[in-house]
N, C-alpha and C positions, 0 to 999 in steps of 0.2 A: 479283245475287250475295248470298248469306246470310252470314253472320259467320263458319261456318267452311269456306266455298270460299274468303273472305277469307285469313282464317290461314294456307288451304295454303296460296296464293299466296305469299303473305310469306316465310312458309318455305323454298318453293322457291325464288325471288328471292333471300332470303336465302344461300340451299347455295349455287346458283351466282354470287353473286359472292364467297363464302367462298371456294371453292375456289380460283375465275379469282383471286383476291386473293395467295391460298398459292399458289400454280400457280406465278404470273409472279412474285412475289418472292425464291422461294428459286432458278428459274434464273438472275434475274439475280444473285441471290448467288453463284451456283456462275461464274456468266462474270467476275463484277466480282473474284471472289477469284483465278481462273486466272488472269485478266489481268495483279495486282496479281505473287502468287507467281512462275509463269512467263510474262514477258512476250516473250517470244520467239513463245509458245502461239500462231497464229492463229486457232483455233479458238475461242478465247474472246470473242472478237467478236460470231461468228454466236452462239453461246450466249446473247450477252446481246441479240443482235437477235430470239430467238428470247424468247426473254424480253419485252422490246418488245412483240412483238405478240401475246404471251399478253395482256398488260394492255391491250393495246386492244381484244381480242377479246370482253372481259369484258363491258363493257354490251352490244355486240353479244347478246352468249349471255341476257342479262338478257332481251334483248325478245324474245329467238326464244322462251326458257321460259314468260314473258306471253301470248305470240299461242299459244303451244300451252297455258298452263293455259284461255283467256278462251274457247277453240274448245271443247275439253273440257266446259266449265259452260255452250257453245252460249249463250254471252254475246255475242252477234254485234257490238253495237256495239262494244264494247271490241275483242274479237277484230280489225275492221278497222281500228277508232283504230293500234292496236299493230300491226298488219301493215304499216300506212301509213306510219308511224317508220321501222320496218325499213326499205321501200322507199327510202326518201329517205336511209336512214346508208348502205344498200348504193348506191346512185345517186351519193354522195356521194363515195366508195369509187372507183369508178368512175372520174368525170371527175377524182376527182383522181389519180388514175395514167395516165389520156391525157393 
């Protein structure tokens, strides 16, 4: 990788955990303020369980963006180092909801 297939990566990595960041903060703002206002709401809950797993989904998304920029730049080692994380967070994922 040259210096600026570097940057873009960064960038991208960057955007997507900017967003996943902004994503899952402002739902849980919007479940944690219903909650607080009308607590009676039960929908405020899942809002903020929905929220929850925007923020765990976040570095998920980090490494699916890495394995798709590292395939792209046909950077093959990296590209499998990074598919092989995934493997193992999704694997992880897995046995721990059996």
């Amino acid at each position: 990788m040259n210096d600026t297939e570097i940057d873009r990566l960064e960038r991208i990595v960057g955007y997507v955990l900017r967003v996943g960041s902004l994503a899952s903060t402002s739902i849980l703002a919007v479940g944690l303020a219903l909650a607080l206002l009308i607590p009676s709401f039960a929908p405020a809950q899942t809002i903020t369980h929905i929220g929850l797993f925007v923020l765990l989904l976040t570095p998920v998304a980090r490494v699916v963006a890495s394995v798709v920029e590292y395939t792209s730049d046909r950077d093959w080692l990296f590209a499998s180092l990074t598919f092989t994380v995934l493997v193992i967070i999704l694997g992880s994922v897995l046995v721990g909801i059996a």
